[in-house]
PDB file of N, CA, C and O in Angstrom:
ATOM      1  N   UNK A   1       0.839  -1.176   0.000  1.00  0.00           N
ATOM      2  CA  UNK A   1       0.000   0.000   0.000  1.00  0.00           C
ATOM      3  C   UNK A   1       0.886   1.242   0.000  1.00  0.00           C
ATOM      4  O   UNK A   1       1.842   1.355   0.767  1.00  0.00           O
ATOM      5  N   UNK A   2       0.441   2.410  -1.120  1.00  0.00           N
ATOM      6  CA  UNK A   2       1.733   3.207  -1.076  1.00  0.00           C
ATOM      7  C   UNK A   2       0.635   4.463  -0.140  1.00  0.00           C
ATOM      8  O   UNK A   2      -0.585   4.590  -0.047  1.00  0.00           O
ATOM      9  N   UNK A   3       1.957   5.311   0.493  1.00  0.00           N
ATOM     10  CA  UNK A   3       1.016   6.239   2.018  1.00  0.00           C
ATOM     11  C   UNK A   3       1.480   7.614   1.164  1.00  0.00           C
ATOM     12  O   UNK A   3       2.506   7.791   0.507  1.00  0.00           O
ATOM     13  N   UNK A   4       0.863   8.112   1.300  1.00  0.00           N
ATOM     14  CA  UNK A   4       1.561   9.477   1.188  1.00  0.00           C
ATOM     15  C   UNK A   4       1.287  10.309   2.178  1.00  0.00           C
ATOM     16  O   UNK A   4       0.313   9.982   2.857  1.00  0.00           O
ATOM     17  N   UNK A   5       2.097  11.740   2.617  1.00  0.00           N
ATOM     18  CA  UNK A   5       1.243  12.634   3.111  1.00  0.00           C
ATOM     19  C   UNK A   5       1.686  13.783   2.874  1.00  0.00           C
ATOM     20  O   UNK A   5       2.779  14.056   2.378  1.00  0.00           O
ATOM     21  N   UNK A   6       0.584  14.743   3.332  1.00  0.00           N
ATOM     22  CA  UNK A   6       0.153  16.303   2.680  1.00  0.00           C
ATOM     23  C   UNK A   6       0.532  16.828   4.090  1.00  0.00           C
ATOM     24  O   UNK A   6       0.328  16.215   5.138  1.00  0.00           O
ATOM     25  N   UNK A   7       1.101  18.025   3.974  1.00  0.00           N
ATOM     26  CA  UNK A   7       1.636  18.772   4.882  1.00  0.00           C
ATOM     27  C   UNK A   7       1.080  20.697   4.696  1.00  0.00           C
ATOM     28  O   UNK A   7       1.470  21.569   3.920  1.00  0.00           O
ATOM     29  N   UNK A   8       0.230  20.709   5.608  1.00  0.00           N
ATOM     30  CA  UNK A   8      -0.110  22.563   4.937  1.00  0.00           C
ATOM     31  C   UNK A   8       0.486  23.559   5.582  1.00  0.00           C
ATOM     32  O   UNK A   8      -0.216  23.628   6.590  1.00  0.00           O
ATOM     33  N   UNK A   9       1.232  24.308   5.682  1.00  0.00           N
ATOM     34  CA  UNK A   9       1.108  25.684   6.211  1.00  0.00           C
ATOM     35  C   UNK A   9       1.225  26.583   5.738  1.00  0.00           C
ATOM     36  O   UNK A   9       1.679  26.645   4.596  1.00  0.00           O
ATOM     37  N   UNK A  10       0.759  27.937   6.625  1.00  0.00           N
ATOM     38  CA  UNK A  10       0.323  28.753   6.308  1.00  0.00           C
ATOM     39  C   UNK A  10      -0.070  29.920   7.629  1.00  0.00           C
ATOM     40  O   UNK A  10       0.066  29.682   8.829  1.00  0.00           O
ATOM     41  N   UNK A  11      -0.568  31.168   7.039  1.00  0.00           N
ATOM     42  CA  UNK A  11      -0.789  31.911   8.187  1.00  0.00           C
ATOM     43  C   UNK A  11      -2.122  31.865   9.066  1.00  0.00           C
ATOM     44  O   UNK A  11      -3.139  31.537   8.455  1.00  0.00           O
ATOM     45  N   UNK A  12      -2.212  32.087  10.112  1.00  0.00           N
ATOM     46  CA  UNK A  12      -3.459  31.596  10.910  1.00  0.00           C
ATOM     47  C   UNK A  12      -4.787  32.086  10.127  1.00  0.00           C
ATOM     48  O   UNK A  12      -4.753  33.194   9.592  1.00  0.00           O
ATOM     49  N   UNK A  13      -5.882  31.345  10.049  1.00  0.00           N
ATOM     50  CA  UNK A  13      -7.059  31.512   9.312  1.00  0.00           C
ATOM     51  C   UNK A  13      -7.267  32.257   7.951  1.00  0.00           C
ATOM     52  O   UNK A  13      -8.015  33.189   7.655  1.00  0.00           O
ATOM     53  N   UNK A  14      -5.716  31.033   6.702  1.00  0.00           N
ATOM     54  CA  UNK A  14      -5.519  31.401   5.671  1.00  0.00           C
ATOM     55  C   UNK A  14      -6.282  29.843   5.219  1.00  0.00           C
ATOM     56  O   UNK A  14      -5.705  29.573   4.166  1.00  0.00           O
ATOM     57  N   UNK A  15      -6.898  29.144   5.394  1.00  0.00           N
ATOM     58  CA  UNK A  15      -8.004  27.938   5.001  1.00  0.00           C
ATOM     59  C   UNK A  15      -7.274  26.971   5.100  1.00  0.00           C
ATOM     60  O   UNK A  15      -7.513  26.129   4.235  1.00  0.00           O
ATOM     61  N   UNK A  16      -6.137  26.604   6.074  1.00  0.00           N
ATOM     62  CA  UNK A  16      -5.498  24.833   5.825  1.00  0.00           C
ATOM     63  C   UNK A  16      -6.576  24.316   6.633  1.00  0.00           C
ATOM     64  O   UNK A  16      -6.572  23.113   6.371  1.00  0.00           O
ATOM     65  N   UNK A  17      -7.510  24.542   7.478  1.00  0.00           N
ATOM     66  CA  UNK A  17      -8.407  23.404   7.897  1.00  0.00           C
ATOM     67  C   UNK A  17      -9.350  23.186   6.827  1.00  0.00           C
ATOM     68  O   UNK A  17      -9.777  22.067   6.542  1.00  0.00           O
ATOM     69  N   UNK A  18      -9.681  24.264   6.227  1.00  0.00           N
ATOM     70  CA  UNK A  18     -11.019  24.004   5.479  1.00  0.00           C
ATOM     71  C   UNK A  18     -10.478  23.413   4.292  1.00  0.00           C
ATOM     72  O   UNK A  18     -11.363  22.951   3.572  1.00  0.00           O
ATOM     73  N   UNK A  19      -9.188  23.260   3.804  1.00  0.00           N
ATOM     74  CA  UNK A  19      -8.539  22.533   2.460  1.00  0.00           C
ATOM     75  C   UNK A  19      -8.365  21.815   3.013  1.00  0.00           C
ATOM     76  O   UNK A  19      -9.237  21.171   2.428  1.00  0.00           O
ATOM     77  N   UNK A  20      -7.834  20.781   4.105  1.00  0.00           N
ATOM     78  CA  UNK A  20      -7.388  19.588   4.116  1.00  0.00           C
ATOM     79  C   UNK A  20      -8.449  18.749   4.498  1.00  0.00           C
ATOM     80  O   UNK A  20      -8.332  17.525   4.547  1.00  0.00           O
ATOM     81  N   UNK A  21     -10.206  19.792   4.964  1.00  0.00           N
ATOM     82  CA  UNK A  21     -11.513  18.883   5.247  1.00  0.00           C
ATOM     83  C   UNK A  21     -12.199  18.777   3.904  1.00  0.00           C
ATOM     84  O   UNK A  21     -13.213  18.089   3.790  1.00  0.00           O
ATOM     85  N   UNK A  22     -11.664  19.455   2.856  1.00  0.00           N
ATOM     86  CA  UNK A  22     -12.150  19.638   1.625  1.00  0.00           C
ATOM     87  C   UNK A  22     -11.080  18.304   0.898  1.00  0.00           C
ATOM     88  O   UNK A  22     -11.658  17.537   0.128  1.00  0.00           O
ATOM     89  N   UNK A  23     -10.048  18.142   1.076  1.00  0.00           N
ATOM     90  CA  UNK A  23      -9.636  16.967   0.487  1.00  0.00           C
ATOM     91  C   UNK A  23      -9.450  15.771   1.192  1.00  0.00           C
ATOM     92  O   UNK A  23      -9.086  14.824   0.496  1.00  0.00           O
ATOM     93  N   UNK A  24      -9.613  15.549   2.463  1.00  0.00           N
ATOM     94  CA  UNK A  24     -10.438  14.353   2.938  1.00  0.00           C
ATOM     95  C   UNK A  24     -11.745  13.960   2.651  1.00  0.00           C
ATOM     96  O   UNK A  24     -12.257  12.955   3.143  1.00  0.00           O
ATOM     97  N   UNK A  25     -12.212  14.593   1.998  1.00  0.00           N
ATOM     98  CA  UNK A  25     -13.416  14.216   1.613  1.00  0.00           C
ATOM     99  C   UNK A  25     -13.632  12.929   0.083  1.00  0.00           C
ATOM    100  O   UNK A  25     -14.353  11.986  -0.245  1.00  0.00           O
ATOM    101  N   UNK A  26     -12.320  13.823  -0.492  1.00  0.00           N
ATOM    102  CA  UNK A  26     -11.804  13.655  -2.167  1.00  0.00           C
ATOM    103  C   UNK A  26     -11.291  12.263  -2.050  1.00  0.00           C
ATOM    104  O   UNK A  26     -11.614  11.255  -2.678  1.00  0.00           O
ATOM    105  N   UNK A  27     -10.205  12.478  -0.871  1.00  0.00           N
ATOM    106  CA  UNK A  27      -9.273  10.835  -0.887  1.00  0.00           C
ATOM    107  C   UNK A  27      -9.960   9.645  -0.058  1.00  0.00           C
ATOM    108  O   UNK A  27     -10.145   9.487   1.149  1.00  0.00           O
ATOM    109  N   UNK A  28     -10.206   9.021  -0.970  1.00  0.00           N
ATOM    110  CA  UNK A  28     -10.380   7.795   0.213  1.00  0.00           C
ATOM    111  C   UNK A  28      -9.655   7.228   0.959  1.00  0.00           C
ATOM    112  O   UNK A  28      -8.514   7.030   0.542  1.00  0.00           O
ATOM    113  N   UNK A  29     -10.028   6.711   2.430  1.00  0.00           N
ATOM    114  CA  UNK A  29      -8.937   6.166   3.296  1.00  0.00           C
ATOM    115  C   UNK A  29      -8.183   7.080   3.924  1.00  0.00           C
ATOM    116  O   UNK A  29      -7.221   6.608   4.530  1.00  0.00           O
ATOM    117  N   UNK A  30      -8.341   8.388   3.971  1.00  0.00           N
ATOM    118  CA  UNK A  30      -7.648   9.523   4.178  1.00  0.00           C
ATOM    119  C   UNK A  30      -7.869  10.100   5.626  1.00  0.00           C
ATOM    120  O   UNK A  30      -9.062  10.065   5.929  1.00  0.00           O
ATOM    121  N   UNK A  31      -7.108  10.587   6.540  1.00  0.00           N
ATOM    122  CA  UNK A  31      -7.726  10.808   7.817  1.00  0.00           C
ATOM    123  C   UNK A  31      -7.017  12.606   7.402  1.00  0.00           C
ATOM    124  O   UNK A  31      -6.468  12.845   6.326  1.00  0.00           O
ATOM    125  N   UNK A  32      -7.214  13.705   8.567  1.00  0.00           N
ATOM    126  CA  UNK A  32      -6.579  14.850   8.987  1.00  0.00           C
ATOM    127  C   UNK A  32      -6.133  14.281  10.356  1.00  0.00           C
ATOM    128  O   UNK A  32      -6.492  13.309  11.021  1.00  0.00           O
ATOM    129  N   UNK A  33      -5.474  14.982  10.474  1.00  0.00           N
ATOM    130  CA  UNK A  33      -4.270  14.839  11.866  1.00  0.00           C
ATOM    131  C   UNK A  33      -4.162  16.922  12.025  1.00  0.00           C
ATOM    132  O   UNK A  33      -3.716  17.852  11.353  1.00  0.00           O
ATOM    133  N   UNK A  34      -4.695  16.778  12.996  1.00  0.00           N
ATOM    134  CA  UNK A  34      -4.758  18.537  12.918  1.00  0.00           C
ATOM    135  C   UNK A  34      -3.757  18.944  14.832  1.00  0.00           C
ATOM    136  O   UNK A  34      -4.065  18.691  15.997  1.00  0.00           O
ATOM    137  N   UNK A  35      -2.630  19.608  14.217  1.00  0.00           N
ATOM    138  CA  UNK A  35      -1.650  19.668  15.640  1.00  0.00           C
ATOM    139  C   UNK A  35      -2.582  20.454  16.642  1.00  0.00           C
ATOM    140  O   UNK A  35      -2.478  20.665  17.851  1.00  0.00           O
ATOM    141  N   UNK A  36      -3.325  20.735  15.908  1.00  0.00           N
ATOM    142  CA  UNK A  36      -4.016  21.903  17.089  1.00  0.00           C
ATOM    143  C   UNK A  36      -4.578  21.057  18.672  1.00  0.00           C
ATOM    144  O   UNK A  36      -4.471  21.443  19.836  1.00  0.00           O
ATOM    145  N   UNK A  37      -5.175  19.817  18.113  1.00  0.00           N
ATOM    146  CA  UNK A  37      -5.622  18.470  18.790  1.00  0.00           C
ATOM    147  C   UNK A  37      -4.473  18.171  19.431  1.00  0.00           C
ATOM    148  O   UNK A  37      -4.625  18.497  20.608  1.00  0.00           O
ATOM    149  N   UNK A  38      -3.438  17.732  19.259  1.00  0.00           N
ATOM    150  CA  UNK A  38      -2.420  17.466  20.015  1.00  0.00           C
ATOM    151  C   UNK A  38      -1.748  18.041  20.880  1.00  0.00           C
ATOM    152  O   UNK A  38      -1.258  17.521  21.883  1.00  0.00           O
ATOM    153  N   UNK A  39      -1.657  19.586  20.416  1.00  0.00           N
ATOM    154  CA  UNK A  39      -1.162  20.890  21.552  1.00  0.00           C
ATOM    155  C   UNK A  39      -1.926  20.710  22.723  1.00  0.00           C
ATOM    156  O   UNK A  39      -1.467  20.549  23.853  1.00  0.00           O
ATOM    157  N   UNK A  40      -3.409  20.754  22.319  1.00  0.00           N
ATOM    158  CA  UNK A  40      -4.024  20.770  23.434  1.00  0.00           C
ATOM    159  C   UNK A  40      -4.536  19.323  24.543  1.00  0.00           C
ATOM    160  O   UNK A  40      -5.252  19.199  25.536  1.00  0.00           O
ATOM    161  N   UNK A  41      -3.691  18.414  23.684  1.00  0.00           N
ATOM    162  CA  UNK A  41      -3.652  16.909  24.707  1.00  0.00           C
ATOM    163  C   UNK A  41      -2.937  17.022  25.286  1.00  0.00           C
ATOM    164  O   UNK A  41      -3.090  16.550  26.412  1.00  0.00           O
ATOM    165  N   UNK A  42      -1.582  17.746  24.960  1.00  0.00           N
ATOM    166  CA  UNK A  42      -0.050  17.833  25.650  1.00  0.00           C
ATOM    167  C   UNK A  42      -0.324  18.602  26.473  1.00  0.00           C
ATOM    168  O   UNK A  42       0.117  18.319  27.587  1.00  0.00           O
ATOM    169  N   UNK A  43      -0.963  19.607  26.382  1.00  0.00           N
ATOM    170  CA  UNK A  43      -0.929  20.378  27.061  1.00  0.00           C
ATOM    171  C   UNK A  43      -1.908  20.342  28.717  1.00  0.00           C
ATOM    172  O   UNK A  43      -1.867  21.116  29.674  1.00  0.00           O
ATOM    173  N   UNK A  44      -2.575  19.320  28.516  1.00  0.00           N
ATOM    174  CA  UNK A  44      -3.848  19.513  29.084  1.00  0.00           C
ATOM    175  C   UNK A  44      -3.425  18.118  30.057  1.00  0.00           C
ATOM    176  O   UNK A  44      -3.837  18.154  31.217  1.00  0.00           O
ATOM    177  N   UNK A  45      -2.742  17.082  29.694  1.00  0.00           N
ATOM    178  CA  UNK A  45      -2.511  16.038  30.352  1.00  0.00           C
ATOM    179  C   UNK A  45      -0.531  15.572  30.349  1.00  0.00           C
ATOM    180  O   UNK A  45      -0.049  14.467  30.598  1.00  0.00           O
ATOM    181  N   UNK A  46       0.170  16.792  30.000  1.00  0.00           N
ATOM    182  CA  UNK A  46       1.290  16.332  29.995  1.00  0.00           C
ATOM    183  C   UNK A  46       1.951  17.895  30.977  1.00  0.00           C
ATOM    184  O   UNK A  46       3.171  17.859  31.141  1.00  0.00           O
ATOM    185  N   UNK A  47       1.508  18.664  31.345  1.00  0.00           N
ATOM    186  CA  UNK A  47       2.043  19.887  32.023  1.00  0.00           C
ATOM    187  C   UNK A  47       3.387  20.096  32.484  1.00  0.00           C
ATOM    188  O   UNK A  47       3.815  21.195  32.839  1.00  0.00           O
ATOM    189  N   UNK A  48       4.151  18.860  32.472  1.00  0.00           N
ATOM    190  CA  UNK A  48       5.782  19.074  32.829  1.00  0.00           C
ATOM    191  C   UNK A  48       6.492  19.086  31.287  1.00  0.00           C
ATOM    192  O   UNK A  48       7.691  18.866  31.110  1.00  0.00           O
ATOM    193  N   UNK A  49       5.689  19.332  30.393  1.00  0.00           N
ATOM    194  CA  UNK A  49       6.297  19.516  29.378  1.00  0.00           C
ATOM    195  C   UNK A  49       6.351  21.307  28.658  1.00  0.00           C
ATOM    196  O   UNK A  49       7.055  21.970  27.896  1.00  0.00           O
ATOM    197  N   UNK A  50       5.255  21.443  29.401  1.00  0.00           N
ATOM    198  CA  UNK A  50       5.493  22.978  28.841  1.00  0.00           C
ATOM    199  C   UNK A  50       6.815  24.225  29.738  1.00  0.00           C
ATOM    200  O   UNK A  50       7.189  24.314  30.908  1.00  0.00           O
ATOM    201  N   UNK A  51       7.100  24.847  28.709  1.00  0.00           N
ATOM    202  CA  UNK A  51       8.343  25.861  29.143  1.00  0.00           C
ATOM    203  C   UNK A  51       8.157  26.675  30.632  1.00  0.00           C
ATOM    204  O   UNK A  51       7.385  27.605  30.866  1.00  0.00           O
ATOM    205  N   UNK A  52       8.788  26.245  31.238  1.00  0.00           N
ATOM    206  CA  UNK A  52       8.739  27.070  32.750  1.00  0.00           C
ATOM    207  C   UNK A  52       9.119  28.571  32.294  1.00  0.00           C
ATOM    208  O   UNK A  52       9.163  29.415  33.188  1.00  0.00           O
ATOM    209  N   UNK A  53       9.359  28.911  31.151  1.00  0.00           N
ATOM    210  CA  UNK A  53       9.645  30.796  31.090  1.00  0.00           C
ATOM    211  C   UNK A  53       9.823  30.847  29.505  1.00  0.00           C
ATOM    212  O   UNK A  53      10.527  29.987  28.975  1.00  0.00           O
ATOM    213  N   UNK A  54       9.181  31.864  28.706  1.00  0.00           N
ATOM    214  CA  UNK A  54       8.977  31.911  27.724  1.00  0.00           C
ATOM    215  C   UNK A  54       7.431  31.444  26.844  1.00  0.00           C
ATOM    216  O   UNK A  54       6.485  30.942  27.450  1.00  0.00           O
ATOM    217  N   UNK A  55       7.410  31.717  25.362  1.00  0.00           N
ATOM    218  CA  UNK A  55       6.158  31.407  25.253  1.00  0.00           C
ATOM    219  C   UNK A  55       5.931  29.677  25.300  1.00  0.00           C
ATOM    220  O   UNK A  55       6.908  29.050  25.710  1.00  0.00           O
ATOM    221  N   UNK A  56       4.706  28.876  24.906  1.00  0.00           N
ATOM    222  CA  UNK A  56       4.264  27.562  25.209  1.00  0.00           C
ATOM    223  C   UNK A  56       3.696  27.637  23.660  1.00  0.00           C
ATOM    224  O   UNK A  56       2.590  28.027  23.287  1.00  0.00           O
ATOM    225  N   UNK A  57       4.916  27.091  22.796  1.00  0.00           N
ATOM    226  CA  UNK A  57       4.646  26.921  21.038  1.00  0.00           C
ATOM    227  C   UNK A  57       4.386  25.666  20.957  1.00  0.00           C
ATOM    228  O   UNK A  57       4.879  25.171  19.944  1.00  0.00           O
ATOM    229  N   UNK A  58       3.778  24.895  21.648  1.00  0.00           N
ATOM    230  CA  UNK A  58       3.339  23.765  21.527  1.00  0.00           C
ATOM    231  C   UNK A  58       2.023  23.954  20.768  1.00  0.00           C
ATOM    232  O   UNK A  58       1.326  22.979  20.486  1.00  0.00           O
TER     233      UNK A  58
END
Protein backbone atom coordinates (compact mmCIF):
# COMPACT_ATOMS: atom_id res chain seq x y z
CA UNK A 1 0.00 0.00 0.00
CA UNK A 2 1.73 3.21 -1.08
CA UNK A 3 1.02 6.24 2.02
CA UNK A 4 1.56 9.48 1.19
CA UNK A 5 1.24 12.63 3.11
CA UNK A 6 0.15 16.30 2.68
CA UNK A 7 1.64 18.77 4.88
CA UNK A 8 -0.11 22.56 4.94
CA UNK A 9 1.11 25.68 6.21
CA UNK A 10 0.32 28.75 6.31
CA UNK A 11 -0.79 31.91 8.19
CA UNK A 12 -3.46 31.60 10.91
CA UNK A 13 -7.06 31.51 9.31
CA UNK A 14 -5.52 31.40 5.67
CA UNK A 15 -8.00 27.94 5.00
CA UNK A 16 -5.50 24.83 5.82
CA UNK A 17 -8.41 23.40 7.90
CA UNK A 18 -11.02 24.00 5.48
CA UNK A 19 -8.54 22.53 2.46
CA UNK A 20 -7.39 19.59 4.12
CA UNK A 21 -11.51 18.88 5.25
CA UNK A 22 -12.15 19.64 1.62
CA UNK A 23 -9.64 16.97 0.49
CA UNK A 24 -10.44 14.35 2.94
CA UNK A 25 -13.42 14.22 1.61
CA UNK A 26 -11.80 13.65 -2.17
CA UNK A 27 -9.27 10.83 -0.89
CA UNK A 28 -10.38 7.80 0.21
CA UNK A 29 -8.94 6.17 3.30
CA UNK A 30 -7.65 9.52 4.18
CA UNK A 31 -7.73 10.81 7.82
CA UNK A 32 -6.58 14.85 8.99
CA UNK A 33 -4.27 14.84 11.87
CA UNK A 34 -4.76 18.54 12.92
CA UNK A 35 -1.65 19.67 15.64
CA UNK A 36 -4.02 21.90 17.09
CA UNK A 37 -5.62 18.47 18.79
CA UNK A 38 -2.42 17.47 20.02
CA UNK A 39 -1.16 20.89 21.55
CA UNK A 40 -4.02 20.77 23.43
CA UNK A 41 -3.65 16.91 24.71
CA UNK A 42 -0.05 17.83 25.65
CA UNK A 43 -0.93 20.38 27.06
CA UNK A 44 -3.85 19.51 29.08
CA UNK A 45 -2.51 16.04 30.35
CA UNK A 46 1.29 16.33 29.99
CA UNK A 47 2.04 19.89 32.02
CA UNK A 48 5.78 19.07 32.83
CA UNK A 49 6.30 19.52 29.38
CA UNK A 50 5.49 22.98 28.84
CA UNK A 51 8.34 25.86 29.14
CA UNK A 52 8.74 27.07 32.75
CA UNK A 53 9.65 30.80 31.09
CA UNK A 54 8.98 31.91 27.72
CA UNK A 55 6.16 31.41 25.25
CA UNK A 56 4.26 27.56 25.21
CA UNK A 57 4.65 26.92 21.04
CA UNK A 58 3.34 23.76 21.53
Amino acid sequence: MKRLLIITVGKTHSGKTTFAGALEKELNHSIVVDQDNHAEFINLFYKKLQPKEGPNTL
